[in-house]
Phi, psi and omega in degrees: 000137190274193175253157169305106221264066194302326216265022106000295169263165207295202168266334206261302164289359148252023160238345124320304156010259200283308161263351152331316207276320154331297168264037176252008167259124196279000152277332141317305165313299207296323186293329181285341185275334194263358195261329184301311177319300191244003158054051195161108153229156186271122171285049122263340157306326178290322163299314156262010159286294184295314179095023181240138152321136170292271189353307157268023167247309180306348190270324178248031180264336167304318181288291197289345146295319180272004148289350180103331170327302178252145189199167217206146198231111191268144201221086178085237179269356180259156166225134184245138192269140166199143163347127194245083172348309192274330173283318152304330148310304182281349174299302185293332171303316193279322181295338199258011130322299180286304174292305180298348182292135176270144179258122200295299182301137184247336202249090185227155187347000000 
C-alpha cells in the first residue's frame, strides 16, 4: 500500500482535510455535539451517552484531540474534554471558506 503524498498539497488542503476527517465519523459528530451541550465532559459521561466501548470512544477523543478541536484536563484518574474555543473558530473560518465557493459555469456536465 502506497503512502499518503500530504506534501503533495498546499497546508490549507490538508487542514481541510484533516478536519473533513473529524466529521467523517458519526460518534466524532456525537461527541462534539453532547461536549457543545454540556460545554464539558468526564469520558466515562461519554460512554454512556454515545453507547461505544471506552477503547473506542478514547480512539476518537484521540483523534478529535489530535486535530485540535477538543483539548482535555486530567482531573485524578479521569480527563475531562471540552471544545478548544480557538481552534474551533478557526477550524469554522477555513471550512466556510471553502464551503462557501459557488460554481460559476452554467454550461457545465
Amino acid at each position: 500500500m502506497g503512502l499518503t503524498k500530504t506534501e503533495m498539497f498546499t497546508d490549507l488542503q490538508n487542514e481541510i482535510a484533516l478536519f473533513s476527517k473529524a466529521f467523517g465519523h458519526p460518534a466524532r459528530v456525537a461527541i462534539l455535539q453532547h461536549l457543545f451541550k454540556i460545554d464539558g465532559c468526564i469520558c466515562g459521561d461519554l460512554v454512556d451517552e454515545i453507547g461505544l466501548a471506552q477503547p473506542t470512544i478514547s480512539q476518537h477523543l484521540k483523534e478529535l484531540k489530535h486535530i485540535g478541536l477538543i483539548k482535555g484536563n486530567v482531573e485524578g484518574t479521569s480527563v475531562c474534554y471540552c471544545i478548544n474555543d480557538e481552534n474551533w473558530t478557526s477550524m469554522k473560518k477555513v471550512m466556510l471558506k471553502f464551503l462557501d465557493q459557488d460554481i460559476t459555469k452554467e454550461n457545465c456536465c
